[in-house]
PALUM-759974 format. One line per 8 residues: their letters; for each residue x, y, z of N, C-alpha, C, O. Coordinates in steps of 0.001 Angstrom, whole numbers, plus 500000, padded with zeros to 6 digits. Layout:
! PALUM-759974
A = X:Y:Z:X:Y:Z:X:Y:Z:X:Y:Z  ...
END
This chain:
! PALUM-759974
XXXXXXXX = 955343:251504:742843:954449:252648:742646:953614:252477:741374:952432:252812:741445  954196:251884:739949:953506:252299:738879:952751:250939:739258:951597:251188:738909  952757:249656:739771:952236:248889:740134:950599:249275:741013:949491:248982:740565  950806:249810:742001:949513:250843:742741:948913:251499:741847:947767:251718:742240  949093:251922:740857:948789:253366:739843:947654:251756:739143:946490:251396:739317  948826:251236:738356:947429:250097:737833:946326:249460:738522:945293:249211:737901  946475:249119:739991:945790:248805:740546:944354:249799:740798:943204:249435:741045  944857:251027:740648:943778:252004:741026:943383:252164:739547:942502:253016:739423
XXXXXXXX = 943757:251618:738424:943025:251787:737416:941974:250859:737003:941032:251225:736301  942129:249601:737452:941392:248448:737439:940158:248470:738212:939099:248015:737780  940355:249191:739764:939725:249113:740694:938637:249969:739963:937589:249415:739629  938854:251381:739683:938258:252404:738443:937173:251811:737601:935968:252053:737662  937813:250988:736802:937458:250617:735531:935988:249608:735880:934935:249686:735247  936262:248669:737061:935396:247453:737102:934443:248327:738096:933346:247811:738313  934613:249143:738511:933381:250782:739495:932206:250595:738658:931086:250098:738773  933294:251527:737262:932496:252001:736339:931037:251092:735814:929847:251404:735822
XXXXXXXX = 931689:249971:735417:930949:248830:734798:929397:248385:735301:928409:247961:734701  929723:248731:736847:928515:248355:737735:927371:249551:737307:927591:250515:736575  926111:249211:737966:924664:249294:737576:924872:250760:738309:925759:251090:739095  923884:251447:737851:923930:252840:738951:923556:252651:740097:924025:253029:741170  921998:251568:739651:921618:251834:741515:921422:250252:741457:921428:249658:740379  921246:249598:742697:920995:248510:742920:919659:248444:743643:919514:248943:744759  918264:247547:742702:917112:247827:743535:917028:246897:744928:918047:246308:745289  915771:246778:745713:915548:245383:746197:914016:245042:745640:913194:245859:745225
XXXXXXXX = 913907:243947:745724:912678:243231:745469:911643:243176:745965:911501:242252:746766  910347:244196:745716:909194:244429:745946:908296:243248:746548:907950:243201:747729  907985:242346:745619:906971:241644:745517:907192:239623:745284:906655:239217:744254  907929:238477:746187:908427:237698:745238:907324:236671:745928:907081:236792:747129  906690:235695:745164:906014:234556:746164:905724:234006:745169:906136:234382:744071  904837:232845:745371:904625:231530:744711:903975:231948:743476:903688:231053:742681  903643:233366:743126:903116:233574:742067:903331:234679:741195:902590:235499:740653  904785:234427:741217:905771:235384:740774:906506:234789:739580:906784:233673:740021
XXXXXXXX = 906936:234833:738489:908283:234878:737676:908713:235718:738072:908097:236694:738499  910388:235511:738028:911343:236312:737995:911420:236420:736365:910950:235350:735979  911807:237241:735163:912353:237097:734597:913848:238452:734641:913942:239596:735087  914729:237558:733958:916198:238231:733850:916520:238651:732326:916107:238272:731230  917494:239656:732794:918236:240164:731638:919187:239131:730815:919961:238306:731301  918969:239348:729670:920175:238501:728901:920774:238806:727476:920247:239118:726409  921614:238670:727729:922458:239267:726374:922787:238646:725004:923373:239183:724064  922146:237053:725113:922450:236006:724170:921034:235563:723279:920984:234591:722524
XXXXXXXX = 919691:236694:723606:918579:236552:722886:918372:236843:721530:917435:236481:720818  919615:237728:721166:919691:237747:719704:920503:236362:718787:920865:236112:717637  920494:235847:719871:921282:234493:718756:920036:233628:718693:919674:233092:717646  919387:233509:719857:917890:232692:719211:917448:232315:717980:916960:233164:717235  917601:230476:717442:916618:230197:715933:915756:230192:716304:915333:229119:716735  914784:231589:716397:913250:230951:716161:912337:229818:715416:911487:229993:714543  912774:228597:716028:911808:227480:715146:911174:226569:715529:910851:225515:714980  910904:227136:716896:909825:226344:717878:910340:225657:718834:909655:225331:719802
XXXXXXXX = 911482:225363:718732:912276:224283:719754:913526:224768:720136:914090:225554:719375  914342:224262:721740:915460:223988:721916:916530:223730:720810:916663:222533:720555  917399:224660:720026:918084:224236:718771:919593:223796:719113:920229:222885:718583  919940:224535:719973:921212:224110:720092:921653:224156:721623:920837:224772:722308  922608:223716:722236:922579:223417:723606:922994:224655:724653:922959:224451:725867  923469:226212:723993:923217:227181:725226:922097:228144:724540:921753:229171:725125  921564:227797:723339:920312:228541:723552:918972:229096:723825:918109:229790:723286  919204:228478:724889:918064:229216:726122:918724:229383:727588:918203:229844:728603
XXXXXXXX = 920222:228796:727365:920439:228436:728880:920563:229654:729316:920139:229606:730471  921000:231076:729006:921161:232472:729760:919318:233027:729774:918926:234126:729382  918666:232189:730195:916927:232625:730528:916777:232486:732374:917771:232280:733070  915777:232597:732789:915122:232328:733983:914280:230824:733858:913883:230448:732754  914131:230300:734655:914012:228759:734320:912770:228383:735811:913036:228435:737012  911706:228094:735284:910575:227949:736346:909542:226445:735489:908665:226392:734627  910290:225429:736344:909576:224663:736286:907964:223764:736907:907741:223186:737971  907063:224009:735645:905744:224112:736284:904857:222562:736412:904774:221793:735454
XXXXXXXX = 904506:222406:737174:903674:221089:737944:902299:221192:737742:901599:222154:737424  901953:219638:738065:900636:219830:738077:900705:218249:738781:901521:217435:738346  899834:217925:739831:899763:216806:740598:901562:216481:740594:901983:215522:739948  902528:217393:741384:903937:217261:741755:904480:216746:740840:905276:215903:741255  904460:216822:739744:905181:215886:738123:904938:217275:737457:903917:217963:737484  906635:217609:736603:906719:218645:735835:906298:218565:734742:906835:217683:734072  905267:219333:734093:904194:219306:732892:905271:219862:731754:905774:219103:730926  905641:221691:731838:906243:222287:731404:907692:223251:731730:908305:223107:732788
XXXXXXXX = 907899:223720:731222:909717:224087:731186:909114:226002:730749:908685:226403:729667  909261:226583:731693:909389:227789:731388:910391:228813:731939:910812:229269:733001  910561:228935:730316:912248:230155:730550:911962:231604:729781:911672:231926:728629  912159:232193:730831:911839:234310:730257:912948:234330:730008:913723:233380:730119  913304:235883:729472:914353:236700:729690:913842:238320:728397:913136:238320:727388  914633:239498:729117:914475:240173:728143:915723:240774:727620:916780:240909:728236  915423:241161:726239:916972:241995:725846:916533:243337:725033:915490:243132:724412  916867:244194:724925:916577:245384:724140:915093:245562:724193:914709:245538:725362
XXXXXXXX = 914426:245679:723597:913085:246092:723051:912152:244373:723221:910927:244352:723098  912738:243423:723429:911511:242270:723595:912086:241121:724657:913225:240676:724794  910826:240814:725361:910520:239522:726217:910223:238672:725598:909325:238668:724757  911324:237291:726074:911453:236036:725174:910938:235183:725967:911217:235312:727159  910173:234230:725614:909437:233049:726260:909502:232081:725514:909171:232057:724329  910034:231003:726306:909634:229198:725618:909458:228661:726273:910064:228834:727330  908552:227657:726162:907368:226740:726893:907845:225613:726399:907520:225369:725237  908571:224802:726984:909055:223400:727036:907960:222057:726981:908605:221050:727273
XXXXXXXX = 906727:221771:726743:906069:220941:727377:906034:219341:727170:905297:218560:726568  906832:219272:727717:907465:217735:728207:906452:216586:728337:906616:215405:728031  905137:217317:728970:904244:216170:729025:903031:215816:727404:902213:214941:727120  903641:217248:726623:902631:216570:725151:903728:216041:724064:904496:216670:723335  903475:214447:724260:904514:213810:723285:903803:213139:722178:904327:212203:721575  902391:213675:721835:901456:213116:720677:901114:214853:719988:900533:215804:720509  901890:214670:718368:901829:216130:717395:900241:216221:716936:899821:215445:716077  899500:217071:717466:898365:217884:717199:898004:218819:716509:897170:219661:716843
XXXXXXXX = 898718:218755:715260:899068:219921:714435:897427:220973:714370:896310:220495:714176  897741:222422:714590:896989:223305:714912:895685:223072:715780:894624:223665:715586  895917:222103:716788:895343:222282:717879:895740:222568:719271:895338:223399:720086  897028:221257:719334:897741:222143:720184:898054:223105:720281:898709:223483:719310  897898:223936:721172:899204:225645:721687:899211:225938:723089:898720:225535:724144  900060:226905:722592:901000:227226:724022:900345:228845:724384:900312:229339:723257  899904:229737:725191:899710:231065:725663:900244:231643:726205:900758:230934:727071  900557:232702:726325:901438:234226:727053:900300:235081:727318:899629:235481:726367
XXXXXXXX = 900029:235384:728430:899184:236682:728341:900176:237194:729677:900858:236693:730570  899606:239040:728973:900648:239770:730022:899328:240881:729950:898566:241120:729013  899401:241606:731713:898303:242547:731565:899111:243487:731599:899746:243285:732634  899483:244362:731142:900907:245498:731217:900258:246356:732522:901306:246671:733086  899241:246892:733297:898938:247741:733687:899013:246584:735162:899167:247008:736307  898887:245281:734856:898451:244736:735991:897762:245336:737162:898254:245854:738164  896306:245127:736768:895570:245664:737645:894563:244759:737958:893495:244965:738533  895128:243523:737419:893895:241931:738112:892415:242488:737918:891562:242328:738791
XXXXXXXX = 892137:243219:736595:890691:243664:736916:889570:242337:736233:890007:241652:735308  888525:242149:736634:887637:241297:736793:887300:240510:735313:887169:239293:735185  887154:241954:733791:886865:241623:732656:888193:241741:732199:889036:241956:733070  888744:241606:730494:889679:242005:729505:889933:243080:729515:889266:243720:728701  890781:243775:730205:890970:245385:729762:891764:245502:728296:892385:244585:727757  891623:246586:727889:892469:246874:726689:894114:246996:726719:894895:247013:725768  894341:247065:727959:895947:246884:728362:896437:245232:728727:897543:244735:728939  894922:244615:728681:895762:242628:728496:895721:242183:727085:894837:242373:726249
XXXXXXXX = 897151:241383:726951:897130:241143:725902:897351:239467:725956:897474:238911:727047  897391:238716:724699:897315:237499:724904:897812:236460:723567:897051:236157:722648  899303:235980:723686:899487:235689:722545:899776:233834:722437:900360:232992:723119  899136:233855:721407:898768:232480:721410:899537:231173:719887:898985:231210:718787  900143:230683:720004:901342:229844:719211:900292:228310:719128:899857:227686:720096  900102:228017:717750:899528:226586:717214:900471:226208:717190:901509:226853:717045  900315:224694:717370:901646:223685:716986:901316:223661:715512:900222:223732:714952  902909:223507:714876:902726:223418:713494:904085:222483:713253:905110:222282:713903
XXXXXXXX = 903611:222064:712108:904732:220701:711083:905581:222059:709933:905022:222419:708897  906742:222551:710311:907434:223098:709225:908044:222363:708441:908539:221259:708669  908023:223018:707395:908960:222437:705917:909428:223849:705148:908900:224950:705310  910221:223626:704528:911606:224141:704357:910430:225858:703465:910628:227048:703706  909585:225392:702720:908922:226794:702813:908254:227678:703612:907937:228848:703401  908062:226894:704654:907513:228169:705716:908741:228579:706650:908429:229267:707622  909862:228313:706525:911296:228691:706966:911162:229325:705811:911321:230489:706180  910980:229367:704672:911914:230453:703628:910786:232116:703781:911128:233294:703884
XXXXXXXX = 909780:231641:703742:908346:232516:703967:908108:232893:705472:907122:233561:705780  908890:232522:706282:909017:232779:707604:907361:232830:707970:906808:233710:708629  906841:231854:707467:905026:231415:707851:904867:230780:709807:905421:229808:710323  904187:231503:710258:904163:231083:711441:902656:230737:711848:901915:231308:711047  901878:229963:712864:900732:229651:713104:900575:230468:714138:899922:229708:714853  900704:231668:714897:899888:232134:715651:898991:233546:715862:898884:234375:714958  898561:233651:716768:897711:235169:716253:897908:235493:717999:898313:234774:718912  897334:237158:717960:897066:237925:719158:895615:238816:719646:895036:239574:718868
XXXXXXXX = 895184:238577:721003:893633:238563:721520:894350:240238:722249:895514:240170:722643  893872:241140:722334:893542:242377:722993:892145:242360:723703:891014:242384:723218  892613:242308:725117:891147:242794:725888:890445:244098:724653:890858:244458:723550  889348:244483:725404:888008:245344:725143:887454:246230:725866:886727:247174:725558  887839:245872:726848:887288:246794:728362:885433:246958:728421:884685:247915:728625  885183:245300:728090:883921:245022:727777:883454:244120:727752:882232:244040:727876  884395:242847:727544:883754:241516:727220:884829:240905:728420:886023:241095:728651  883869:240159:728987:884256:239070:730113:884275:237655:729463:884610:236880:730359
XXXXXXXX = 884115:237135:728578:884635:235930:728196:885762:235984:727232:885651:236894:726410  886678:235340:727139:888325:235731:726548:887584:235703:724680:887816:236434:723717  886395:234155:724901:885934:234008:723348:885539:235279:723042:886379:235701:722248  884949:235874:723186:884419:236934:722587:885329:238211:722004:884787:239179:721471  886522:238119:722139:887594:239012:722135:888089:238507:720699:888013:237359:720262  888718:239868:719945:888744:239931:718746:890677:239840:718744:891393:240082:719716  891217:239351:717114:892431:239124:717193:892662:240771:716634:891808:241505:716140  893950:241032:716866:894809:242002:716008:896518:241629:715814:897385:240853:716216
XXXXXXXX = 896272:242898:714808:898089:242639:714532:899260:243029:714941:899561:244220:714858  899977:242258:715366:901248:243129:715727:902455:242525:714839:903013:241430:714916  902639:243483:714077:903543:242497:713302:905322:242059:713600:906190:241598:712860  905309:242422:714887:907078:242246:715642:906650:240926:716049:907530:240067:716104  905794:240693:716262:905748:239833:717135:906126:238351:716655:905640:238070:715560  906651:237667:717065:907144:236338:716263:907024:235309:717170:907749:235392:718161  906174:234209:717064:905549:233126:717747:905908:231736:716765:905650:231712:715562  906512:230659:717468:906472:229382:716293:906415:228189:717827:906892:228422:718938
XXXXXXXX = 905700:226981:717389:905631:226428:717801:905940:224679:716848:905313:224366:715836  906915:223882:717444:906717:222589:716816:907373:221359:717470:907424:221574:718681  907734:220527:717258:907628:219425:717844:909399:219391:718552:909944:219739:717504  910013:219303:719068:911295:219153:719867:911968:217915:719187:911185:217220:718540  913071:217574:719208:914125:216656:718974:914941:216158:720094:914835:216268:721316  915863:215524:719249:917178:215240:720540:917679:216260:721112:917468:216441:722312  918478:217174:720337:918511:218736:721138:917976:219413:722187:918389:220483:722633  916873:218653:722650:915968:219447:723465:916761:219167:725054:917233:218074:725367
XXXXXXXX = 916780:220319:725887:917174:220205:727003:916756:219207:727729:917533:218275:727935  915632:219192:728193:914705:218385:729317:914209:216970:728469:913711:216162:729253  914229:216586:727330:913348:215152:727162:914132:214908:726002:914517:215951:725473  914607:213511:725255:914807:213022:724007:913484:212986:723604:913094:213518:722564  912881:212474:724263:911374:211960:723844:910835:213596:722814:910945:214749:723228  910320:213198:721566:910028:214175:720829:908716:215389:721757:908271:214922:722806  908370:216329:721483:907164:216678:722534:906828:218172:722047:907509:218753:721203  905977:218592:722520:905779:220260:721802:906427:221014:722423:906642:220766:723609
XXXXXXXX = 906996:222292:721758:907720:223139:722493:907240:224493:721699:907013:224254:720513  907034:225859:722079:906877:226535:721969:907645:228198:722252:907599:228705:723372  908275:228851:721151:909006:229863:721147:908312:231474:721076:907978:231764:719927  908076:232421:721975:907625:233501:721641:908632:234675:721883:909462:234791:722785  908313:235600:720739:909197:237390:720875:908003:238116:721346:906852:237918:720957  908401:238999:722242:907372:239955:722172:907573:241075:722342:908332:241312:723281  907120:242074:721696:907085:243362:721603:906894:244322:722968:905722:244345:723345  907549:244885:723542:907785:245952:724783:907312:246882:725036:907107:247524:726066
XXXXXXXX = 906933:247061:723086:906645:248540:722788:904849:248912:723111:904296:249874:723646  904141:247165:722266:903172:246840:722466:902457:246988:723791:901270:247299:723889  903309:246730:724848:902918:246451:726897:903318:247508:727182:902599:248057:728018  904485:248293:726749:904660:249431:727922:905611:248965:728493:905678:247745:728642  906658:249854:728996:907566:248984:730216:907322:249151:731234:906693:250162:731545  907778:248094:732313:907039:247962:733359:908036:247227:734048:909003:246813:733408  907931:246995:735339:909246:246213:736559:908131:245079:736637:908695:243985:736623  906678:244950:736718:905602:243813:736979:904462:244114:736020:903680:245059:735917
XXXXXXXX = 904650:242933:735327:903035:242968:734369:902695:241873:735500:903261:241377:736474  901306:241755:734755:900236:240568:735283:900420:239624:733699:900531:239967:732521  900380:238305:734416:901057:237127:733503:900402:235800:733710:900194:235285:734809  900131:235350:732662:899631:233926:732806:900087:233350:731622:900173:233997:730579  900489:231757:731754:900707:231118:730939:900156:229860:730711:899853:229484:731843  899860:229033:729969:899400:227449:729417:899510:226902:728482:899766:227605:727504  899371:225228:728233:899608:225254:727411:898179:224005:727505:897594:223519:728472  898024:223829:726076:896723:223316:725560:897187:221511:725092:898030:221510:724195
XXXXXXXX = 896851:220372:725465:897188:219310:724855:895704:218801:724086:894908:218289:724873  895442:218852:723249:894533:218763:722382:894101:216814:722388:893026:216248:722583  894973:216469:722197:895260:215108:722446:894089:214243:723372:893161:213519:723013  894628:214710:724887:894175:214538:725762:893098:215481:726309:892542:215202:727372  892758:216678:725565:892036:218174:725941:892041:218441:727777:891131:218595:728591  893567:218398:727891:893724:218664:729126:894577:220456:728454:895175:220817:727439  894187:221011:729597:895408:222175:729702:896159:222138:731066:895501:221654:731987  897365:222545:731350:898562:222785:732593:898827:224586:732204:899327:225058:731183
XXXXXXXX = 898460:225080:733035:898574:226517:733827:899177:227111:734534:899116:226732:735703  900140:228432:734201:900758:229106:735432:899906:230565:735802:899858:231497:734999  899342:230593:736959:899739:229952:738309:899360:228507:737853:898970:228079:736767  899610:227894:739062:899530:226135:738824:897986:225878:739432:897386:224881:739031  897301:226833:740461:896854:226462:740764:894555:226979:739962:893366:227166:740221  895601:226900:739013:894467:227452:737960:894154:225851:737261:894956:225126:736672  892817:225630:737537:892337:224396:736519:891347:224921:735906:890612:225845:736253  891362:223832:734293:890587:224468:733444:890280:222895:732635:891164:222067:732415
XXXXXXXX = 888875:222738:732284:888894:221412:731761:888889:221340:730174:888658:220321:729523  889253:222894:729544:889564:222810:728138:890301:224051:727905:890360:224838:728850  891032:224443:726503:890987:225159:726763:890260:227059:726654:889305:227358:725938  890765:227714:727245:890285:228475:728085:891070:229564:728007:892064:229463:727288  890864:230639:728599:891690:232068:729524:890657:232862:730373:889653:233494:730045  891476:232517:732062:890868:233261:733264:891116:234339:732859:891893:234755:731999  890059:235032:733854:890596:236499:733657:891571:236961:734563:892153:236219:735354  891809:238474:734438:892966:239006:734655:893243:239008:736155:894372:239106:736635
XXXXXXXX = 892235:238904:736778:892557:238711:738205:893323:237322:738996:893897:237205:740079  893021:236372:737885:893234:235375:738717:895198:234918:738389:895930:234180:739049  895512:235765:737070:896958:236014:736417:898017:236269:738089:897593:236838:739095  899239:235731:737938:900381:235889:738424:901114:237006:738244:900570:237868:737555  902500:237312:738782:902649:238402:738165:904264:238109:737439:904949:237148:737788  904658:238992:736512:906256:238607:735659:906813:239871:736467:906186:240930:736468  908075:239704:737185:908581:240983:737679:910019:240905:737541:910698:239889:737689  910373:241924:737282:911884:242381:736662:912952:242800:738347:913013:243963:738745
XXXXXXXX = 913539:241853:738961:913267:242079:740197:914580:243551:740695:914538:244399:741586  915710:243215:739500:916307:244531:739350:915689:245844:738327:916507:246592:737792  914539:246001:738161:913752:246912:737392:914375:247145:735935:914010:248068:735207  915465:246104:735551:916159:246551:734411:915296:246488:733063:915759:246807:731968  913801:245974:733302:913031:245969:732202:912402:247272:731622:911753:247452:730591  912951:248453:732988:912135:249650:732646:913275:250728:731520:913107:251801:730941  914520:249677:731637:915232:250685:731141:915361:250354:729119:915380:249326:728444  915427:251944:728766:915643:251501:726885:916872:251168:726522:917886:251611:727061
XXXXXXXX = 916846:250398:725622:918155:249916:725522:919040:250604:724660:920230:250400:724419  918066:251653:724142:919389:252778:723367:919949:253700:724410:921074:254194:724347  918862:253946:725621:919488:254744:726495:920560:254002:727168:921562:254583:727584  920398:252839:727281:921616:251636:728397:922865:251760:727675:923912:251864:728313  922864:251760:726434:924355:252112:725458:925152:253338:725738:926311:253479:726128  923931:254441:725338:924703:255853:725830:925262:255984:727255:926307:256534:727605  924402:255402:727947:924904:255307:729495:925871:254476:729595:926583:254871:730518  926254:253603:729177:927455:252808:729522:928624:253487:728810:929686:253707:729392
XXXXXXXX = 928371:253856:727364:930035:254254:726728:930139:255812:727134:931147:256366:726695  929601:256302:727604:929881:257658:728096:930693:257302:729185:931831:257739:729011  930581:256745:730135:931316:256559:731302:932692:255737:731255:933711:255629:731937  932129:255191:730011:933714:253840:730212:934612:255101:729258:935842:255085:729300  933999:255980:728564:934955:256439:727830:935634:257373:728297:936706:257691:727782  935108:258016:729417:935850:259102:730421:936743:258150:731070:937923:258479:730947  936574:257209:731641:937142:256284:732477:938523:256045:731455:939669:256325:731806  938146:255459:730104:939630:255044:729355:940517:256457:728920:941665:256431:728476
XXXXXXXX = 939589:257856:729190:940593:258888:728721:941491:259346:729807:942552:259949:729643  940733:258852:731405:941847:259120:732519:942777:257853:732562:943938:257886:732970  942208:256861:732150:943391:256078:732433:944615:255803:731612:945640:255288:732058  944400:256231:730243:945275:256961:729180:946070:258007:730140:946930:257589:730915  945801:259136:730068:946676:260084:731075:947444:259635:732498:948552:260112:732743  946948:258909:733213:947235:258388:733957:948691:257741:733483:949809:258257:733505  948220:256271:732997:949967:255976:732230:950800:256609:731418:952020:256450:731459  950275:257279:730718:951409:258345:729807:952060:258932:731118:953264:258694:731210
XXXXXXXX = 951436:259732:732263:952373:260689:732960:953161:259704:733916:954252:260137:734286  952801:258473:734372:953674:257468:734873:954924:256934:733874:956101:256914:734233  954424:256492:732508:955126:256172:731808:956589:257689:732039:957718:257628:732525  955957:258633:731540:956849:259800:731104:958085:259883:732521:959302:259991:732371  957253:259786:734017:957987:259802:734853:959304:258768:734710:960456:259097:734992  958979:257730:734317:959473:256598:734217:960951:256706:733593:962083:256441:733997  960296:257313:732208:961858:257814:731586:962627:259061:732092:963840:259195:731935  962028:259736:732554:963100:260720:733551:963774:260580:734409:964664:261317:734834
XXX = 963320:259346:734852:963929:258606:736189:965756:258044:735996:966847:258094:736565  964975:257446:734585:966006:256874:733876:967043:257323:733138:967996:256686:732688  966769:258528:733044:968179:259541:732005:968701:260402:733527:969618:261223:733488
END
């Protein structure tokens, strides 16, 4: 009997734990990210590269082509308040210091409209050579483009600040998942608060080889003979396919220990009055 009693407390307990609702997936095709939830984005060294060997592995992982040979390595994920992106790019193994970079643009409203709206945003990471003072000065090379809801060429679009935002880009090592071969890699944070939450932004990514003044593009099937940024229509989309991107993460706390804590005050009572039976049994 007190054997059953635990069993129905376990059964209880691992209920609780689960999601309230379970969605299904709207929208998924060739021009889709998935990105996923993950719980290991606060251990991230932001320092441009693959640092140690599971940190990136709890991401979404979409490897991108160009003539069937993988160019770049792209892994999302979000945790609390920001969407994490790193751009692996395997195929630039010559350092271009501040010419190369890597791009994120997200249209939060995703509405594929024709010019820059003021709801696309676009953040952009130089390759850079660190040394031990721009680690102490936490100096980073990149900046951020806000549509206008006016100008149809991306040049014409003015930078602003967001100051959460944390972008580094630099050259990869042995550490690196996908290549020994040294190569650019690129790390971005981004702000949630900045986009709005959303289950699907509109999303595009690239990265720039200065080298060769080729760029590689997601979608893939975006060519560009320098670089560049299409507009918002021609963007993919990033979709959260369990909508867990819409939720805050101070509210996800209260919601979870409220429930586990009713849950541990019945299952407290529960064994005390088994326990108690237990010894009555026995005298």
């Amino acid at each position: 009997m007190i054997k059953f009693y635990f069993v129905l407390i376990i059964i209880f307990l691992s209920l609780s734990m689960l999601p309230n609702q379970i969605y299904g997936i709207d929208k998924i095709d060739d021009e889709s990210i998935l990105i996923t939830k993950s719980n290991s984005m606060k251990e991230i060294n932001f320092d441009g590269k693959w640092t140690f060997y599971k940190e990136w592995k709890q991401t979404s992982w979409n490897p991108i082509k160009s003539d069937e040979n993988i160019v770049f390595h792209l892994r999302t994920a979000h945790q609390g308040n920001f969407i994490y992106v790193m751009i692996d790019d395997i195929s630039d193994t010559n350092a271009n210091i501040g010419t190369d970079k890597a791009t994120v643009c997200i249209d939060s409203k995703n509405n594929k409209s024709e010019i820059f709206d003021n709801d696309d945003y676009c953040f952009i990471i130089q390759l850079e050579e660190r040394n031990l003072i721009d680690v102490l000065f936490n100096k980073q090379d990149n900046f951020v483009i806000q549509g206008d809801s006016q100008s149809k060429s991306f040049k014409e679009l003015q930078i602003i600040k967001v100051k959460e935002f944390v972008g580094i880009g630099t050259m990869s090592d042995k550490e690196d998942k996908y290549s020994t071969i040294p190569h650019a890699s690129y790390e971005f944070k981004i702000p949630i608060e900045l986009l709005g939450r959303s289950d699907n932004y509109g999303f595009y990514v690239n990265v720039f080889d200065a080298g060769a003044n080729v760029t590689y593009s997601w979608p893939e099937d975006i060519k560009l003979e320098s670089f560049d940024i299409p507009n918002p229509s021609l963007w993919g989309d990033l979709v959260s396919p369990d909508k867990s991107l819409l939720e805050n993460s101070e509210s996800e706390s209260v919601d979870f220990v409220i429930p586990f804590g009713i849950v541990l005050v019945i299952s407290t009572l529960i064994f005390f009055i088994i326990f108690k039976k237990k010894r009555s049994f026995m005298k």
